[in-house]
N, C-alpha and C positions, 0 to 999 in steps of 0.2 A: 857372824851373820846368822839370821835367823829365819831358818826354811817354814813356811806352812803349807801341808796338804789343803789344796782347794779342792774342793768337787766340782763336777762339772757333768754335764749330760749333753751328749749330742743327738738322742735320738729322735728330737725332730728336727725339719727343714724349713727354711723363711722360706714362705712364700713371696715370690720375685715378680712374677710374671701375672699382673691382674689381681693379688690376693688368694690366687687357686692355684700356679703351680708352680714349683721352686725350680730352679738351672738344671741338674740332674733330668727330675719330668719333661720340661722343655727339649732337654736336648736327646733325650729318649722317642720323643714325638715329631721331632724334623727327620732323627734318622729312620723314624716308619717313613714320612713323605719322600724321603728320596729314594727309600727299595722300591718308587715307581719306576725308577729306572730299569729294573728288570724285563718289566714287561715290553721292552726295547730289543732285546736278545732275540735274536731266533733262531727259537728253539720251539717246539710244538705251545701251543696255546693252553693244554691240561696242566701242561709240569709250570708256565710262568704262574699259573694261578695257583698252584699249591704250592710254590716257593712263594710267591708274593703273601699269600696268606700269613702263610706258620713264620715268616720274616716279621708280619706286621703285627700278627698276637703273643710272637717272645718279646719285641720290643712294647708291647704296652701291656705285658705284665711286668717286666722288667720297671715299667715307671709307676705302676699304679698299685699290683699288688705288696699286701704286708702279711708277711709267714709271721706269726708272730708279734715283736716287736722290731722284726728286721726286713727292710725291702728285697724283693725277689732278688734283684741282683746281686746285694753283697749274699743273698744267703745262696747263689748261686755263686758267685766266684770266690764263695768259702768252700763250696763241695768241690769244686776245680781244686785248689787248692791243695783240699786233703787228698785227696786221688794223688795229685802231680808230689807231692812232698817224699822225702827221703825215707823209710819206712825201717824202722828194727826192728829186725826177726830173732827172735831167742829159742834155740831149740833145746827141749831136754828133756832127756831121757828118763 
């Protein structure tokens, strides 16, 4: 049987929703809409606004920005990632 390497590139995304934003973005954008639920908690009115904030600008950089040629998020749960991974320490003298 005969194997051939195909190439292949993922690094963009179909857009799904309209021609502007692909499943990923969408579903980055419903979970900013529902950390309105926050502001349901009570707890003082200073702290629901600076969670609801800094909740709603990592989830639409998360969808929108590109570090690169890689979107925030994997380039963020690449640095997760490396942090959390097994690490070998070699010492010498």
């Amino acid at each position: 049987m005969s194997l051939y390497k195909v190439p292949f590139d993922f690094t963009h995304e179909e857009k799904v929703f309209g021609g502007y934003l692909s499943l990923r973005q969408m579903l980055y954008m419903i979970a900013s809409i529902i950390s309105v639920g926050i502001l349901f908690i009570h707890i003082p009115v200073i702290a629901k606004t600076i969670i609801f904030i800094s909740i709603v600008a990592m989830l639409m950089t998360f969808a929108f920005l590109k570090i690169g040629n890689i979107y925030a998020d994997k380039y963020f749960f690449n640095i997760i990632k490396y942090i959390c991974r097994k690490k070998i320490f070699i010492f010498e003298r």
